[in-house]
N, C-alpha and C positions, 0 to 999 in steps of 0.2 A: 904297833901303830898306836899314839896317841891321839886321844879326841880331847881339843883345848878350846873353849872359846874364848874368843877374841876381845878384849873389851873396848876395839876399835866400833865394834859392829854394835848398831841399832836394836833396840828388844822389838822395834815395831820389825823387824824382818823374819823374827822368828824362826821357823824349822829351816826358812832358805838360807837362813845365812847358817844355821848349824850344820849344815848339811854341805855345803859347800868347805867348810872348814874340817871335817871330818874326811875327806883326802887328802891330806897334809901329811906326809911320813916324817916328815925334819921335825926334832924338839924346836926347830926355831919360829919363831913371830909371826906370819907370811905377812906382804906386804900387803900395800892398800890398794896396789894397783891389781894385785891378783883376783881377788875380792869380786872387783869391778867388771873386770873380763867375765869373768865366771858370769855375775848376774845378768851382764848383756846377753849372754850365749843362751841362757835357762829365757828370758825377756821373748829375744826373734823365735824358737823355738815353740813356744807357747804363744808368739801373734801367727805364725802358717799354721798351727794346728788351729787355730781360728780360723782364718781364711778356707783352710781346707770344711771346715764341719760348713762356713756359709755354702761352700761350692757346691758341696756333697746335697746341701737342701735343697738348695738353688736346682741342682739338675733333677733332682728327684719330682719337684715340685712342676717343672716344666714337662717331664715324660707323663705326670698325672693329669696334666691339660692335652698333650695331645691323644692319650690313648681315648679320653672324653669328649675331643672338638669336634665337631661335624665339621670343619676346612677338609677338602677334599687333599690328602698328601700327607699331612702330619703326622699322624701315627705311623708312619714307616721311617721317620728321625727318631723315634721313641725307641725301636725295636732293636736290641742284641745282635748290630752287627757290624760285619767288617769296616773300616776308615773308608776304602776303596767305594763300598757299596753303596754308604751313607751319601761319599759323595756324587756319586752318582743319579740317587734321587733328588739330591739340592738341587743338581743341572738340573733333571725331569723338571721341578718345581720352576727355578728360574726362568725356562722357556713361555710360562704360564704368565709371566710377567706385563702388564702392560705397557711399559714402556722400557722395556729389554733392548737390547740394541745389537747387533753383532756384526764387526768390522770384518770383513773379510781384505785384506790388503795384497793381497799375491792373486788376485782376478785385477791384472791391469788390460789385460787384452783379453778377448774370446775369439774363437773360432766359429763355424758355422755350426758345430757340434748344440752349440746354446739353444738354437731351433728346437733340435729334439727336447731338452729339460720341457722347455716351456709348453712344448706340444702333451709331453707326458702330462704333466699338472694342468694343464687347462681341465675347465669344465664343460660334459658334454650339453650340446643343444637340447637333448631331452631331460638335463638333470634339473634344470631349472626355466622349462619352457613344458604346458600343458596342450595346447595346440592352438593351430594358426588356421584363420577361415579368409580368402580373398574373395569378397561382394559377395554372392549370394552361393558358392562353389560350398559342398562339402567341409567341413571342418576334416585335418588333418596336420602329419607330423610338420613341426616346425622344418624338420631337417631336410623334408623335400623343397623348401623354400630359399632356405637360408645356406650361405655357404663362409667356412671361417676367412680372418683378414688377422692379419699383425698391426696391429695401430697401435700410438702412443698412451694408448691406458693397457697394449696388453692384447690377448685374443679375443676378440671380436666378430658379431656375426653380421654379415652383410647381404642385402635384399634389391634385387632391380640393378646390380651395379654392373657395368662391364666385366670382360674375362680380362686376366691381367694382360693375354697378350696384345690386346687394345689398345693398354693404356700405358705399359712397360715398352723398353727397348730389350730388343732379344737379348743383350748382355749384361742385362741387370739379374741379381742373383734370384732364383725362386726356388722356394722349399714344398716339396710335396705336393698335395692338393689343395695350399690356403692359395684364396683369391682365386678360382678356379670354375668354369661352369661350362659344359658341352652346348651351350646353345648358340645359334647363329644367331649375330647382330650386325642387325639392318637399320642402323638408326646411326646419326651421327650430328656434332652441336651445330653443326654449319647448313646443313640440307634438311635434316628432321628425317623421319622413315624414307626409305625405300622400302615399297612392295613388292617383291619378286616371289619368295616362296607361300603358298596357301595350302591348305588341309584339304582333304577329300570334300567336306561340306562347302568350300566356296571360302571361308573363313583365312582371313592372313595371319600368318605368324609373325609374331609383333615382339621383339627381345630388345631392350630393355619392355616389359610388360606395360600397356596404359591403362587406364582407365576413364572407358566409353562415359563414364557418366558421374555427377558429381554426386554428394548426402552420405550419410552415416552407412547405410546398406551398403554400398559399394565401396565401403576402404578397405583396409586393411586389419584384421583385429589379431591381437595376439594376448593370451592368455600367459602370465610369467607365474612361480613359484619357486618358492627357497625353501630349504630345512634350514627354522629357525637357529639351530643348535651350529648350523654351518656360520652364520654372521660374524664378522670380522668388525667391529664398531670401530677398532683402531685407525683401521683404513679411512671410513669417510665418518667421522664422531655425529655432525649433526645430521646426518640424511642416510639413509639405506634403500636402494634399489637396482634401478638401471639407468645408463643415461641413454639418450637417443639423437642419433642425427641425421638432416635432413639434408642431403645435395644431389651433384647432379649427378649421373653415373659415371663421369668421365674423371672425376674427380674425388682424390684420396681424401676424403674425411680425416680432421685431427678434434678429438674429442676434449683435448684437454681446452679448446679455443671455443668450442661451439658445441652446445649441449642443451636439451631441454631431461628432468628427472622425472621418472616413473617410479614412486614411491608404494613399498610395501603397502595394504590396506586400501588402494584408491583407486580409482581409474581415470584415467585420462583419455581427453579424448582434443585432437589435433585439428581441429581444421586447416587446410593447408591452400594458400592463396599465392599461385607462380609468379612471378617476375622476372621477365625474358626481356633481353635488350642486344639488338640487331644493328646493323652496320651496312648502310647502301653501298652496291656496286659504285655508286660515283666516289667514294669516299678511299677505296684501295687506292687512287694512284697519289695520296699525301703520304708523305713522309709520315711512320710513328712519332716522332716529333709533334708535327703539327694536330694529328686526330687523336695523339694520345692513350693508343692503344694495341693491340696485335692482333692477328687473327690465327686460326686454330693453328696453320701451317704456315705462319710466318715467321717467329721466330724459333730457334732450335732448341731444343733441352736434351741435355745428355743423358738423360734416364727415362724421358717419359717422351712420346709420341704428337701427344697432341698437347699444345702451348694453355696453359690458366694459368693465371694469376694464382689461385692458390697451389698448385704444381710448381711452379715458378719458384714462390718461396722456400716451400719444402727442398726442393731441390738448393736452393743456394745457403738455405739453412745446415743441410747434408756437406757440400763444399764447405763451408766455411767451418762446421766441425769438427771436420777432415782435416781440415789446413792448420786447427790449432792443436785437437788430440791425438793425432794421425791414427783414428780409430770413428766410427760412425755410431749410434745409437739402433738398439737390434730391430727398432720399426723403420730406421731409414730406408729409403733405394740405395743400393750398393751393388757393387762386381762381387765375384765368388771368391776373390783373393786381397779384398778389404775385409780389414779385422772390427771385430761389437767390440765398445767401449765397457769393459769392467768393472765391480763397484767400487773401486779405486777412483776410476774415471769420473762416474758419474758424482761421486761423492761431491765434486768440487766443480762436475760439469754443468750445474745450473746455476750456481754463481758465478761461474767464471767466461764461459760463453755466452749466455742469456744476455750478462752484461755489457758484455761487450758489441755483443747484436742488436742492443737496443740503442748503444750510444751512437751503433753504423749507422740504424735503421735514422737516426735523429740528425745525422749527417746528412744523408741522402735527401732528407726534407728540405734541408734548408738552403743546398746545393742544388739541386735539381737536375743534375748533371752528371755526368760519370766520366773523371778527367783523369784516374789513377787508377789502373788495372791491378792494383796490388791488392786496391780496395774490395769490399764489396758490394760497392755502390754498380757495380759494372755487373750485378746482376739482371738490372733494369726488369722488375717485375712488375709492367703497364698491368693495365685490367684489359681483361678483355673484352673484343669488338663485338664477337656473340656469347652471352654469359645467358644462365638461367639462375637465379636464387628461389629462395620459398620463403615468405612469413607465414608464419605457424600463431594462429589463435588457440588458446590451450584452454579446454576448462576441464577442472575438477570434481570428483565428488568422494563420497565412501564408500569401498565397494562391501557389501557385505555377503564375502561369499559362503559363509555358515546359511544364509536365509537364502539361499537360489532353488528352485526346485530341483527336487529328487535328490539336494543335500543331506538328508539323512541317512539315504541308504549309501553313501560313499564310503569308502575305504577309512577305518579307524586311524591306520597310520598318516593321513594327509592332516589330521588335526595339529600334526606337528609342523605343516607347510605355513607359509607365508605368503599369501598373493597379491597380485597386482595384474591391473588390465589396461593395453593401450591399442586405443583405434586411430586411424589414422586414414583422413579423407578430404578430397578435395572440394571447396567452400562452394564454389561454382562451376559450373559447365565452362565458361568460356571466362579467358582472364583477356585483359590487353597487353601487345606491346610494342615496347618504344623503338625507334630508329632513328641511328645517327644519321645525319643529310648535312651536306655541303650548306650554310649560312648561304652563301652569295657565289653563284659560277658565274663566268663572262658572260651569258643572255643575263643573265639577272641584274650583273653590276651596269650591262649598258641600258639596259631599260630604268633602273633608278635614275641613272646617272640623268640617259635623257627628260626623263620626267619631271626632276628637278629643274635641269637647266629651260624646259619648253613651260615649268612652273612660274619659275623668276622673271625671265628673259624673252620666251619667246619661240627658245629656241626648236627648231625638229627636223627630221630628216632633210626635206627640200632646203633647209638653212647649210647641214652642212654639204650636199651635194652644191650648194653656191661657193661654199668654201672651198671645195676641189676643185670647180670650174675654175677660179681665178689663179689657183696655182700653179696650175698644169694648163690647161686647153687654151686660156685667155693668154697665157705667156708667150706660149709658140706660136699662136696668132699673130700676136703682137711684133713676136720679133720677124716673120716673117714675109708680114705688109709691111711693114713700117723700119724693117731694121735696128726697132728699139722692144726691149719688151715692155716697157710702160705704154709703148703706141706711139700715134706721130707727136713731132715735136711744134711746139709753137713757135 
C-alpha cells in the first residue's frame, strides 16, 4: 500500500483529505471525483451524529422536567418503559383534556338496552341532595319526595307530577320505575280535585299534593350539595348548579326551553304566582277554528292521553324525527320497537332537524292552515282551553353555610361539599282566573241589534209585531173581504 498525497487537494483540508487518500491501493492519481464522494460521506455522517447528540440532550433534558414538575402524569413519560405502556398513559393523559372530543361513528341506532347505561351513570338523589322539608312537616330524605324522569338534559328528579300512566298511552315504551309513583290521583286540568278518599282524622288525600296556604313557611325547601372535585366546568363554562322547572303535573317538562338556575353558594328563593285560564261550557259547540283552541279530550295524541299544547309539540317533534332519522331521541315518547338515535345521529341531528322544524314551524305561521298532510303543519298544536302556567319571582342572596348554627361541629369531609338552597312558595293565597265566553250569542246580538235600531229610529218590539201584522194576518184579511189583498178596490 502506498500513501501519496495528492497535490489536487487543499492544505486547508488537512488530516481529512490525507486520510481519505491513504485508501488508495493503485500507484495511480485517483480522481477528483472520488475525493468528493468520500468528503460528502465523512460531511452527512458527522451532521446525524449532531442531530443525534441534540436529541440525546433534548430527551434527557425533558425526562429532568418531568421527573421535577408537579403536573399530575408526567413523570410516568419519564420512566423506563415499554412503547405499549408509554402509550397508554398518553391516552390516560389525553382523556384529561379539555376539549378532547371522541367520535364514536358505529352507534348509529340504539336499542332499549341505552336505558340501562344511563341509569347505571346517573347520580343518586342523596348524592347531591341534603334534605327536603315541605311547610312546616319534618325535614327528611329527598327520595321520599322526589321520583326520577328522562328529560332532555338527561335523568332528572320530579316532584308533584302525575304517574306516567296518567299521562302516557299504555303503548308507549317505559323503563323501570322512572316516572313512576303509587299514589292515587284525584285531581285532573279540567274539574280540579275530586274528594273521594280521606284518612282516619277526617283529612282528604290530595295527589298531586296542594298547598292550603301561601309565604315562605309553607313551600317547598330543599337543601342541594356537590363534591367540589365532582364538577364538570366543560359542560356548563359560565354557571354550575341546578336548573329548575315549574309546570303543571300533567305536563312533561323540557329543560332545555324553560329553566330558572340554582347556583352553588346562594339561595334562592321562588315566589310562585298561578295563571289559570278556563273555557265556558257555552264555548264547546264552536269549531277549534273559531275559539282557537282544544280541550283536554278533544283532540288525540298518539302517545299521550290528555291533549297540551306543550304535549302536542313534543309529540310532533318525536314524529317528525322519526320521519327524517327513522330513529327517536332517548327522552322522546316511543313504542318498544322504535330505535334511540346514536351519536352518529345526533351529531348532525341539531342541525339538521332543528333547522328544518324551525323553517316548518315559520311556515305554519304564516299559513295558518294545514293543507299538506306531508307537512307538519298538520300537527295543529292550538293552546289549550284549560291551561295553568306559573310566573316565578326569584330573589337571590349568599348562602353562607360555613356560618349556620352547629356548623362547626359538622362532618370535616362536607368542607369539600358545595351548596346551594332552593325554596319554593306560593306569593298568595288566592290568584284569579281568566275565562273564555262567547263575545256575542243570539240574546245578545238581538238586544244590541234592537237597541240600536229603538236608538236611531224608534224602533222596538210592538214596531216589529206591526211588521208581522201586515204580512201575514192583514194579507188574509184582506184577500178574504175583499178578494184582493191590498183591500178593496177603488
Amino acid at each position: 500500500m502506498a500513501s501519496v498525497k495528492s497535490s489536487n487537494c487543499d492544505e486547508s483540508l488537512g488530516n481529512e483529505c490525507a486520510i481519505s487518500i491513504s485508501t488508495i491501493t493503485s500507484p495511480e492519481v485517483p480522481r477528483q471525483g472520488t475525493i468528493e464522494r468520500a468528503i460528502t460521506k465523512k460531511q452527512v455522517k458527522n451532521g446525524r451524529a449532531k442531530i443525534s447528540y441534540y436529541y440525546s440532550g433534548t430527551k434527557g433534558y425533558f425526562r429532568e422536567y418531568c421527573e421535577s414538575t408537579t403536573i399530575h402524569g408526567f413523570k410516568y413519560l419519564s420512566e423506563k418503559r415499554s412503547i405499549c405502556e408509554r402509550k397508554r398513559n398518553a391516552q390516560y393523559f389525553a382523556l384529561l383534556c379539555r376539549y378532547s372530543q371522541i367520535y364514536f361513528y358505529d352507534s348509529g341506532k340504539l336499542s332499549n338496552d341505552f336505558n340501562k347505561i344511563i341509569d347505571q351513570m346517573k347520580l343518586n338523589l342523596s348524592e347531591y341532595t341534603e334534605e327536603c322539608q315541605v311547610g312546616e312537616n319534618d325535614p327528611e330524605p329527598c327520595e321520599n319526595l322526589f321520583q326520577p324522569i328522562i328529560l332532555d338534559e338527561g335523568i332528572c328528579y320530579t316532584y308533584n307530577m302525575l304517574d306516567r300512566t296518567a299521562i302516557f298511552r299504555d303503548e308507549v315504551y317505559r323503563y323501570k320505575d322512572y316516572h313512576k309513583n303509587e299514589k292515587t290521583v284525584n285531581w285532573d286540568i279540567d274539574s280540579g280535585y275530586t274528594f273521594n278518599d280521606s284518612t282516619p282524622d277526617g283529612s282528604f288525600l290530595n295527589y298531586p299534593n296542594n298547598a292550603y296556604l301561601s309565604g315562605y313557611e309553607n313551600g317547598l325547601h330543599i337543601k342541594f350539595r356537590q363534591l367540589a372535585s365532582e364538577l364538570d366546568y366543560f359542560c356548563s363554562p359560565n354557571s354550575q348548579g341546578f336548573k329548575v322547572s315549574l309546570h303543571a303535573p300533567h305536563v312533561i317538562p323540557q329543560l332545555e326551553k324553560q329553566f330558572f338556575q340554582v347556583p352553588f353558594g346562594d339561595a334562592i328563593m321562588a315566589a310562585v304566582q298561578p295563571k289559570m285560564t278556563k273555557t265556558s261550557q257555552q264555548v264547546i259547540k264552536y269549531h277549534p277554528d273559531k275559539r282557537e283552541c282544544y280541550f283536554s279530550n278533544e283532540k288525540y295524541l298518539r302517545y299521550f292521553k290528555q291533549y297540551t299544547s306543550s304535549n302536542c309539540r313534543l309529540e310532533c317533534y318525536t314524529n317528525y324525527t322519526a320521519k327524517i332519522c327513522e330513529c327517536v331521541r332517548f327522552y322522546m315518547p316511543k313504542k318498544s320497537s322504535t330505535d334511540i338515535c346514536g351519536m352518529s345521529h345526533i351529531c348532525h341531528f341539531t342541525n339538521r332537524v332543528q333547522m328544518q322544524w324551525n323553517s316548518v314551524l315559520k311556515q305554519k305561521e304564516t299559513q295558518h292552515s294545514a293543507t299538506n298532510q306531508n307537512d307538519t303543519s298538520f300537527c295543529d298544536c292550538r293552546r289549550s282551553c284549560v291551561e295553568i302556567n306559573y310566573e316565578v319571582q326569584l330573589s337571590q342572596y349568599a348562602w353562607n353555610y360555613g356560618y349556620m348554627p352547629l356548623a362547626r361541629f359538622r362532618d370535616k369531609k362536607k368542607e369539600s361539599y358545595r351548596y346551594a338552597r332552593l325554596s319554593i312558595f306560593f306569593k298568595e293565597d288566592f290568584f284569579l282566573t281568566l275565562e273564555r265566553n262567547e263575545l256575542y250569542g243570539p240574546i245578545d246580538f238581538l238586544a244590541n241589534f234592537g237597541g240600536l235600531l229603538g236608538l236611531f229610529t224608534g224602533f222596538s218590539l210592538l214596531s216589529l209585531a206591526e211588521i208581522v201584522y201586515f204580512l201575514s194576518v192583514r194579507i188574509c184579511c184582506n184577500f178574504r173581504l175583499h178578494k184582493f189583498w191590498t183591500g178593496p178596490k177603488n
